[in-house]
N, C-alpha and C positions, 0 to 999 in steps of 0.2 A: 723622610718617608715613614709613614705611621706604620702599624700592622693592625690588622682585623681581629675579629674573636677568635679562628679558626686557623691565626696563626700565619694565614697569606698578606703580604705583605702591599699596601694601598698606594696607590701613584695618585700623587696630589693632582687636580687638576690647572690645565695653565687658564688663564681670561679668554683665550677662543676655546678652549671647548666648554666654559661656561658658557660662554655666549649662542656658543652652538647649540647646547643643550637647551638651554632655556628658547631660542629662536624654536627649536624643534618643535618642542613641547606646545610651544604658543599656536603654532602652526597647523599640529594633527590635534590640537583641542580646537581652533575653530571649524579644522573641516568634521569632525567628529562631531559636532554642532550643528554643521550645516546638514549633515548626514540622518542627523538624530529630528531634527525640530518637524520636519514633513508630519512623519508617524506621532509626534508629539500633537501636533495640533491636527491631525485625523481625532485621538484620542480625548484630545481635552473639548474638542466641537460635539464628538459625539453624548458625551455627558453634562452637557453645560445645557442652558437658557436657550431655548430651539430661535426661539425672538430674538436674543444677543446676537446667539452664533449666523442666525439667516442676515444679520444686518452684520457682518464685519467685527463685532466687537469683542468677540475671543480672539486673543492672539496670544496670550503668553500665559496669563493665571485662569482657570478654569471658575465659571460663575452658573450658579443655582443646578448644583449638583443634583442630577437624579440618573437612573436607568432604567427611564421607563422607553427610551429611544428602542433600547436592544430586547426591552419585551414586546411590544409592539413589531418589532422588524422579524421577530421570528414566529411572530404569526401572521407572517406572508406565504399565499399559496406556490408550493414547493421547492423555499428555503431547506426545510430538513432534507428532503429528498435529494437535494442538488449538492446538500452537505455531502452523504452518504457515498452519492456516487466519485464526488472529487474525491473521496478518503481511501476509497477502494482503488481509484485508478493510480493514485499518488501510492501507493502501498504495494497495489501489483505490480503495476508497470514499474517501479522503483526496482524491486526484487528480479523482475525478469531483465531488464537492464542491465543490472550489475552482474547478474549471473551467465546473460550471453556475452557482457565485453570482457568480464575474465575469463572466463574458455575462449574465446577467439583471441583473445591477447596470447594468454598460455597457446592456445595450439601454432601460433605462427612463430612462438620463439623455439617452436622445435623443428629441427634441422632433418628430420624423417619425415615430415608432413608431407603428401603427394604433392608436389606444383605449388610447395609454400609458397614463392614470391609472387605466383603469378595470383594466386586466389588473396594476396595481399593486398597485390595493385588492385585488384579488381574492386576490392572495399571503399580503397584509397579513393580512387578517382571518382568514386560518388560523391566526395564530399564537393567535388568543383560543378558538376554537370548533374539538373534538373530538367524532369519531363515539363514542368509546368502543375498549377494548378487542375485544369481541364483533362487531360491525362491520368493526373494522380485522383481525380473524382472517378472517372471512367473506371478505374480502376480498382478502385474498392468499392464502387458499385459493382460490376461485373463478381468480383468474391465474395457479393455479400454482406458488407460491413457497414455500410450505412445503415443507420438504426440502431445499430449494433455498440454493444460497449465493448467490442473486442475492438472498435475501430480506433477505442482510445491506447489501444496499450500495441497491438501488435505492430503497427508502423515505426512506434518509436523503440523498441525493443534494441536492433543493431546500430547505432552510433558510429560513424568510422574515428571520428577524433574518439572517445572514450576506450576503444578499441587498441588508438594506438598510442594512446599514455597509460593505459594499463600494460600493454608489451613493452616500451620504451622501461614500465619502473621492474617487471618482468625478469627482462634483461641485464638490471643491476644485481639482481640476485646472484648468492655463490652460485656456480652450477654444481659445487661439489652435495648439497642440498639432492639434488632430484640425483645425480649420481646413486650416493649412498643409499637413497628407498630403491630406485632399480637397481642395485645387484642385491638386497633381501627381496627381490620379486616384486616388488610395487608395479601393478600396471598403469597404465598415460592417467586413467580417472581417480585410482588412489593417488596417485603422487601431485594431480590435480586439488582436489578434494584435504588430501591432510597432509602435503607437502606445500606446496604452493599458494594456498588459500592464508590460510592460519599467516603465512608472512606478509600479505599485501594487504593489511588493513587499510594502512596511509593511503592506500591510491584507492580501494575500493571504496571508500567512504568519502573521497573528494567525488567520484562518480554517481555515490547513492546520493549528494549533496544537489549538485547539476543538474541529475533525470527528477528528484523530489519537487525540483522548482520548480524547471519544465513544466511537469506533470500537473502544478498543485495552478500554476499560474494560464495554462493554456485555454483558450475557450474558442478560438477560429476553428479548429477543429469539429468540436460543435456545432457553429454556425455554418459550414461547410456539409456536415454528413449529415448531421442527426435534426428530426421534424420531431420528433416523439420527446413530447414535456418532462416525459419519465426518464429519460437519460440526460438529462440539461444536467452540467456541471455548476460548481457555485462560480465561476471566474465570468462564467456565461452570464448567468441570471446578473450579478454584479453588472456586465455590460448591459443589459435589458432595464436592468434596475436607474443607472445613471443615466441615461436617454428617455426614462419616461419616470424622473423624479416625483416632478408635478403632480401627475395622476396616483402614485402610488401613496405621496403625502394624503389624499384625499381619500383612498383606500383604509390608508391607516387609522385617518381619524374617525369611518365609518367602524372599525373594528375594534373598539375603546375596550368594551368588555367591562371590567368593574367598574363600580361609578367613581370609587375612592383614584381611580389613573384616569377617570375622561377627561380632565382638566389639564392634564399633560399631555394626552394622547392628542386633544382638540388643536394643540400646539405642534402637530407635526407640521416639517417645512419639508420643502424638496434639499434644502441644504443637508437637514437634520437624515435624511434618509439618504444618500451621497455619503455622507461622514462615518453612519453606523454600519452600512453596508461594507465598505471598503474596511474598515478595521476588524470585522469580521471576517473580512475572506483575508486578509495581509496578516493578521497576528496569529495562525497557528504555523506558517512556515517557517515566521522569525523566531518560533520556538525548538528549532530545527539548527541552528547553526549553532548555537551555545554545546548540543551535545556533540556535535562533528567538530569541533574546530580545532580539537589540537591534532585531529588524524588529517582533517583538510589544509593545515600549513606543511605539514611531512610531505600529504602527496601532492600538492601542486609544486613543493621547492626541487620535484625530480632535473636531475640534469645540474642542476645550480651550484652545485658542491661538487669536485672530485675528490677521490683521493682518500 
């Protein structure tokens, strides 16, 4: 038995847990591949030979590098705009999310709350039972909301699943915690606010993770309320975009602009405009998990461990 730098002492491996190891390894590096190569060849199509890539012929090494794809595609009539509004809703709706599933998490793990378990169930059992699409249009026409970008944030605001894994990790908490700030006078929204908050990063942040995607990736929403250009989301136009490639390639190539890119631009395909779109609207969210992920393995592993 060897020992380490640090003085702890190393257990030899036997031949199955080499074998294991290396099996492992082999395992989650090809699915990590198979997971990875999609977003790779969005990325190497949208910057390569718009002629290679519309004929098949990127697949693995990226060929006649340029980016003139991604200037060309953001001077399509309202790209920015559709940016904007996805950034605002992904941003509010994110924040008003996390902030009504932690107070309603927090207010049901308290045992004073009037008719806690019945205004519990009552959240619960929405997550089984739907009016329907026609209904739920009725509905928010009737308030108003069609047209409206409040239609993007206030429906999805209450969650019941996000609701009840913020109480579920809630409930792992000391209670001696909220005790000790209520007998120094802490009321329900301080002991909320700088008791309770400050320790549920892990869960709140697996939540801000869920509604950010939601939010960032949704667009039937749109196609369901909203007529008006000026509130199209980018997930939306993306769909618009991918259904009418064709025409748009031929947009593009009308809108060259300098003469030193008409040569590249003349080169748009319906592929090439599929390829650059999508890796636009896909790679700022994937920028989004790198900063949550050591809070998002804490709070999903809730329940997993006792003791």
């Amino acid at each position: 038995m060897k020992q380490t730098a640090d003085g702890k002492k190393k257990i030899p491996l036997s031949g199955s847990d080499i074998t294991f190891n290396v099996v492992n390894y082999a395992v989650f590096g090809i699915l990590t591949i198979l997971c990875a190569y999609p977003f790779y060849y969005l990325i190497i199509n949208s910057i390569s030979n718009n002629t290679m890539s519309a004929n098949g012929l990127i697949n693995i090494i990226p060929m006649g590098l340029h980016l003139d794809n991604y200037v060309q595609v953001f001077q399509l009539k309202g790209l920015s705009t559709a940016a904007m509004i996805s950034v605002a809703r992904t941003v509010i709706g994110t924040a008003l999310t996390v902030l009504a599933s932690a107070y309603l998490g927090f207010m049901f793990t308290q045992r004073r709350m009037w008719k806690r378990s019945f205004w519990y169930r009552f959240v619960v059992i929405t997550m089984y039972f739907n009016a329907g699409l026609i209904p739920m249009f009725m509905t928010m026409k009737t308030l108003g909301l069609t047209n409206s970008f409040w239609v993007y944030i206030l429906p999805a605001i209450v969650q019941p699943f996000n609701i009840i894994m913020v109480k579920t990790y809630m409930e792992s908490l000391p209670p001696a915690l909220q005790e000790a700030a209520e007998i120094d006078g802490a009321g329900v929204l301080t002991r909320f606010f700088k008791v309770v908050l400050p320790t549920s990063t892990p869960i709140l942040a697996t939540i801000a993770i869920w509604a950010a995607v939601s939010q960032w990736n949704s667009f039937q929403d749109t196609l369901i309320y909203i007529t008006n250009e000026k509130l199209y989301s980018l997930q939306y136009l993306l769909y618009v975009y991918l259904n009418q490639a064709s025409s748009l390639a031929t947009l593009v190539k009308s809108t060259g602009g300098v003469a030193s890119a008409a040569a590249l631009a003349n080169m748009q395909t319906p592929t090439s405009i599929r390829m650059t779109v999508s890796v636009i609207v896909v790679l700022p969210i994937l920028f989004i998990y790198p900063m949550f992920q050591k809070y998002f393995v804490k709070g999903i592993m809730i329940g997993s461990v006792k003791g």
